[in-house]
Residue, then its C-alpha position, 0 to 999 in steps of 0.5 A: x766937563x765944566x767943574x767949579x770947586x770951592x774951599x778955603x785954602x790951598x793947602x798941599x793935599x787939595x793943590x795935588x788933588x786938585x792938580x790931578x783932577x784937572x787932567x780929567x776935566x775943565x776945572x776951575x778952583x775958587x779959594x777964600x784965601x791964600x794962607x791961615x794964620x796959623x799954619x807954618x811957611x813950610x805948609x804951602x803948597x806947589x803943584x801942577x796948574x792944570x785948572x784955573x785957580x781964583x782967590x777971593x778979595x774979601x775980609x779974613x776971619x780967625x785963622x781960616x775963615x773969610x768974607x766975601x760976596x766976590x764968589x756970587x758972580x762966579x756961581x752965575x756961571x755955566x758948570x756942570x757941576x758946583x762942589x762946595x768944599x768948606x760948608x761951615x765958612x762965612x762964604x761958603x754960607x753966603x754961596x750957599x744961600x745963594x744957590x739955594x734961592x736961585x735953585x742952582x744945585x750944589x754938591x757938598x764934599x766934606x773930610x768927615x764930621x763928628x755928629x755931637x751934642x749941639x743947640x738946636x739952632x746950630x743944628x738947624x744951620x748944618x741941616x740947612x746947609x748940608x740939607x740944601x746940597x743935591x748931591x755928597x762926596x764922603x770919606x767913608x761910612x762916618x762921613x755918610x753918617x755925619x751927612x745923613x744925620x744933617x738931611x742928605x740922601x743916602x742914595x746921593x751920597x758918593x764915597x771916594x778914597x781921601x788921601x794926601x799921599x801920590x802914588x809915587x809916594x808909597x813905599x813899593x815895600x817895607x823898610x829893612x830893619x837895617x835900612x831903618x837902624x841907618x836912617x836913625x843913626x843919620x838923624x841922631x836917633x839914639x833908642x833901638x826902637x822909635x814911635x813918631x808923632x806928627x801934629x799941630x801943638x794944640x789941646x785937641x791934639x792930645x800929646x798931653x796924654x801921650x807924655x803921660x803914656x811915655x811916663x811907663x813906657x822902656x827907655x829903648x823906644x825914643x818918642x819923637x814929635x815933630x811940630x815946633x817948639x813945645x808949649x809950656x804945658x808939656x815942658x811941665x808934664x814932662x818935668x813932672x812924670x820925669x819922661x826922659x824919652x820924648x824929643x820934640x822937632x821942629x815943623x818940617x816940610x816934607x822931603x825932610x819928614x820922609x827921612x823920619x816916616x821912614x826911619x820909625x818903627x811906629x806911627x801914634x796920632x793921640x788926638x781927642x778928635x780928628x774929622x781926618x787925619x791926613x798923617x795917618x794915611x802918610x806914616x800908613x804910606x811909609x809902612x807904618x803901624x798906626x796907633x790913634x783914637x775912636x774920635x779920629x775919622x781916619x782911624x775908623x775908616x782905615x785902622x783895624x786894631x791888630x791887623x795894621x795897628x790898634x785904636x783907643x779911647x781918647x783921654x786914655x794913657x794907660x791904654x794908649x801905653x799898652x797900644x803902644x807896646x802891643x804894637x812895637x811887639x809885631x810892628x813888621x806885620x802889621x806895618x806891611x799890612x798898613x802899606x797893603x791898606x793905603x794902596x787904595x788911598x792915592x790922590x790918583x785914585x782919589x781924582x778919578x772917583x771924582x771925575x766918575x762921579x762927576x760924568x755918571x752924575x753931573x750936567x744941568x747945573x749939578x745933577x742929572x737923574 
């Protein structure tokens, strides 16, 4: 089958996907741009060509967004089915209004979505452009919701297994205790017990309120923050709840993350809203716990609190420090639960539920009854 892929950019999990996928059909990639501007070096991404890949000439727009009506051309020819998977874009609107004049049909995959308040002239704008497509490929229930809520088909909306992890990633079991008291010894971990965070330094990332967390926590369990050098503000509010367990560590790429994946005991992604959160199903890869929040997709699609590791409010310190706690008191179990979990969520698994998808359901431009 002819597939034709949109998105944004190549970042590392959609290349691996996209490399896997194209084993099982004829596969062309069209990307808006090549990098965001925001984004680390260390982040771009190798992997198999197995498809054809096109990067767009246009104007790039704020970190990752762009212009350009170079991707008309493309949408002219023959595929079997058309996935546009970066909706809100500047090209991705064009191509899509385009698609819908010309009544060519279109699927829509999305990482998740958070239905909130919003003008009606926004909401009009996503129930155009969710509500055009023929077709959905979702993450799970919240996904569905979020594309139900916007005008799409319950009946044609497809769940697949969203992951940036390879099989071969995944730990075949847990890490000894012993094992892990060597690897923290390797990279200087001086408490008995470690929590590792990793994340972008921004506001929705709410490490704010794990600093505030970290104010009441024993000093045996060292927090350990990978990704750059810390904004001021956090300096701040750690010089003010006078925390003396926190280290931050700079951006890493990931054989040099695996080292401290594997050396922690529990995995904490605060965030105030995540449509994924990828880092959930990698430390879940490396058998570990996972504590986050309710506005964090992943969580809700793969964390059951108490079994492979606990959610909280968002914008909640202190239960954020008993999660904490809680957790690190059986983090064993519920660590091999977590690696039990993730099994399932492979970007193997991941590209064959689309290539099912796209042969049950693809031909005739996208859709086929």
């Amino acid at each position: 089958m002819k597939i034709l892929f949109m998105t944004n950019l190549p970042s590392p999990y959609r290349v691996r996907f996209f490399s896997e996928l194209g084993k099982m059909c004829d596969l062309t990639v069209i990307y808006e741009r090549r990098s965001a501007s925001d984004r680390n070096k260390k982040w771009e991404a190798a992997g198999d060509k197995t498809y054809t890949e096109i990067f767009l000439r246009g104007k790039e727009i704020g970190t990752d967004n762009s212009i350009s009506i170079e991707i008309l051309k493309y949408l002219n020819e023959t595929y079997d089915v058309i996935v546009v998977g970066m909706y809100s874009t500047i090209t991705a609107m064009i191509a899509i209004t385009y698609m819908k004049l010309k009544g060519i049909p279109f699927w829509i995959s999305t990482d998740g979505g958070l239905i909130k308040e919003e003008s009606k002239r926004k909401q009009n704008l996503k129930k155009f452009l969710l509500g055009s497509a023929s077709a959905w490929l979702s993450t799970g229930a919240n996904a569905t919701k979020y594309f139900k809520h916007y005008g799409a088909k319950l009946e044609k909306c497809y769940v697949y297994p969203f992951s940036s992890v390879c099989e071969k990633d995944l730990l075949e079991k847990p890490l000894k205790k012993e094992e892990k008291e060597q690897l923290k010894c390797q990279i200087g971990v001086a408490e008995k017990r470690m929590l590792l965070s990793v994340g972008q330094f921004i506001h929705r990332k709410g490490y704010d309120i794990l600093i505030q967390a970290c104010a009441k926590l024993p000093d045996d369990i060292g927090v350990y923050i990978v990704g750059g050098v810390p904004p001021k503000e956090y300096i701040e509010l750690i010089q003010k709840y006078n925390v003396k367990n926190i280290h931050f560590v700079d951006f890493m790429n990931k054989s040099e993350l695996s080292v401290y994946y594997k050396a922690a005991d529990v995995f904490v992604l605060p965030t105030r809203e995540d449509i994924w959160g990828l880092v959930i199903n990698e430390a879940m890869s490396y058998a570990l716990p996972v504590i986050t929040t309710t506005n964090c997709i992943a969580g809700l699609e793969l964390i059951k609190s108490g079994v492979n590791g606990q959610l909280v409010p968002s914008e909640d310190p202190d239960a954020l420090k008993d999660s904490i706690e809680t957790v690190f008191s059986n983090c064993e179990l519920l660590g091999s639960n977590a690696l039990d979990t993730i099994k399932d969520y492979t970007i193997e698994k991941m590209a064959e539920k689309h290539a099912e998808y796209f042969a049950l359901h693809g031909g005739n431009r996208g859709w086929k009854d």
